[in-house]
N, C-alpha and C positions, 0 to 999 in steps of 0.2 A: 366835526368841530373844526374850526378856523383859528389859526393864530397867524397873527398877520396877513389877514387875509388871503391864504391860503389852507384848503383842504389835505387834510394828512391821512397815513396810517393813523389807526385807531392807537397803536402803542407808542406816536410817538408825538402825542397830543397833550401830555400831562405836564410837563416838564420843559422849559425853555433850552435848557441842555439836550433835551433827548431831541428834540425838533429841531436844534441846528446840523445834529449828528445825521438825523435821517435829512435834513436838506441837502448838506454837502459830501457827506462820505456815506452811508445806507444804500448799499443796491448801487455803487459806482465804479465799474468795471477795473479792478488794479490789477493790472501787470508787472508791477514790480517787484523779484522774489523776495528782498527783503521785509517789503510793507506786508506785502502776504504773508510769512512766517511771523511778524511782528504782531498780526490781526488776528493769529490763530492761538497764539501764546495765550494772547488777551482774552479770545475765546473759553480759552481751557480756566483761566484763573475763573471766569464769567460761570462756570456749570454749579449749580445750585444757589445763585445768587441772582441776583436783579442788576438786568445790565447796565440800569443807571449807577450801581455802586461801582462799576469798571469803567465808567466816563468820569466817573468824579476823581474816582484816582490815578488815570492814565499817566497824569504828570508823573507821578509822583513812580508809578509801574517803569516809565522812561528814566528816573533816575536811577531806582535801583538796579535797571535792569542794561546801563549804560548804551542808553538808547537804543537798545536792543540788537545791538553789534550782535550775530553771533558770534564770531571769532573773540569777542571780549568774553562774553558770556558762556562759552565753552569751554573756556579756561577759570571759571569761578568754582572755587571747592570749599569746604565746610566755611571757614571762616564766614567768607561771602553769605554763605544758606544760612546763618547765624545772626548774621547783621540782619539779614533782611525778615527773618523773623520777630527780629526786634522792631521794626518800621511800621510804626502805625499809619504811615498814610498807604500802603497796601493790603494786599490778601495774605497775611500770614498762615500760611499752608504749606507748610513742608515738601507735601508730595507736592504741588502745582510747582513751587522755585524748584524742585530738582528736576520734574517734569519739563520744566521750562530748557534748564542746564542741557539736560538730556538731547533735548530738542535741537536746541542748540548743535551739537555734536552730529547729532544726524544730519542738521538743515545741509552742515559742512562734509558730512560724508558723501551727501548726493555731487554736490557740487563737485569735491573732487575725484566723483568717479563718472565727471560731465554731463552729469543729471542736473538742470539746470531746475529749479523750484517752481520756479511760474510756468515756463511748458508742462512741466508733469503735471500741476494742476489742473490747467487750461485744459490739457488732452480727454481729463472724465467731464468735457460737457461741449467737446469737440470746437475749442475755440472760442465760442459764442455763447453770449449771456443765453440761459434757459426763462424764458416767459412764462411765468404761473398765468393762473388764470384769474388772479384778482379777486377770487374768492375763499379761495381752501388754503387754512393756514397749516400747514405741512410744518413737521415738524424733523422731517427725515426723509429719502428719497434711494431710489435705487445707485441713485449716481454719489449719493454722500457716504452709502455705505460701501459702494466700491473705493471709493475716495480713502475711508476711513480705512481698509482694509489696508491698503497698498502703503497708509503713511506708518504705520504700525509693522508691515514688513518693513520697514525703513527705518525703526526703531522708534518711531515717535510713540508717544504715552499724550495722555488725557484730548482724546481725537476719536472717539467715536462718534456713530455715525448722524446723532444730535447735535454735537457740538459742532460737527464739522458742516450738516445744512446749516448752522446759524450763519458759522463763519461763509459760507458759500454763497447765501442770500448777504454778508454786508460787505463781501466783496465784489459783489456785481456779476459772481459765477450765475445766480439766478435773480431774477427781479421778481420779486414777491411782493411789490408795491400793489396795495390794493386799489380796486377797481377806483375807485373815488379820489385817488392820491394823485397830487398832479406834479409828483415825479413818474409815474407809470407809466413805462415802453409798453405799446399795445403791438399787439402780435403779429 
């Protein structure tokens, strides 16, 4: 299927939202530690839901979550988890906002023990986006479940090793762009 004359992933065909997402950010290599932990949050509120429902409310995810500062949002305690369970334009999930908190706290413990966020990532795929092969939609990988292992010794919560090949594939760790998609790095 075409939408604006271009060929997509099949998932991200339905929806004029979901098609500018995988145009401009899907499978686009980020090296920024904060965008990364910002993309992984999002990923965790995303687990049993349709991740069109976390692009629609991103905005609103960036307010409550003060742009997703951690240093702001490390320091947020009940009150904060209170409000934002009040906040209908997000995921009202208790464990996901403390998950989130939580996260937080660790993203800033790596840091100040010179663990920088985007190297340690970068490191389980040696650098370089990983090429699928345009076929097989994986859903998890040996590298996501090392990933997932290592961010969980590091305190992180809702980062298994599902959640974290999604986030992997819409960070540009792996290009999973299918064969027909004409954002796909060929090998």
């Amino acid at each position: 299927m075409t939408i604006s004359g271009v060929t997509r992933c099949r998932w991200a065909q339905s929806d004029p939202l979901l098609a500018a997402y995988h145009d401009a950010e899907w499978g686009v290599p980020e090296r920024d530690p904060r965008a990364l932990w910002e993309k992984l949050m999002l990923d965790g509120f995303q687990a049993g839901l349709a991740w069109i429902t976390i692009l629609r409310k991103r905005d609103a995810f960036r307010a409550a979550f003060a742009g997703f500062d951690p240093e702001t949002v490390a320091g947020f305690g009940e009150d904060d988890v209170t409000a934002m369970l009040a906040n209908a334009g997000i995921v009202r999930s208790r464990a996901k906002i403390e998950a989130t908190i939580g996260n937080a706290r660790a993203y800033l413990a790596m840091r100040d023990a010179g663990e920088d966020f985007a190297d340690f990532v970068w490191r389980f795929v040696d650098g370089s986006p990983v090429i699928g092969d345009g076929e097989k939609a994986l859903t998890r990988s040996p590298a996501s479940e090392a990933l997932s292992a290592a961010l969980k010794q590091r305190g992180f919560k809702f980062v298994g090793p599902v959640i974290v090949y999604a986030w992997m594939q819409a960070c540009g760790l792996v290009d999973d762009h299918e064969a027909c998609c004409f954002r796909r790095t060929t090998a």
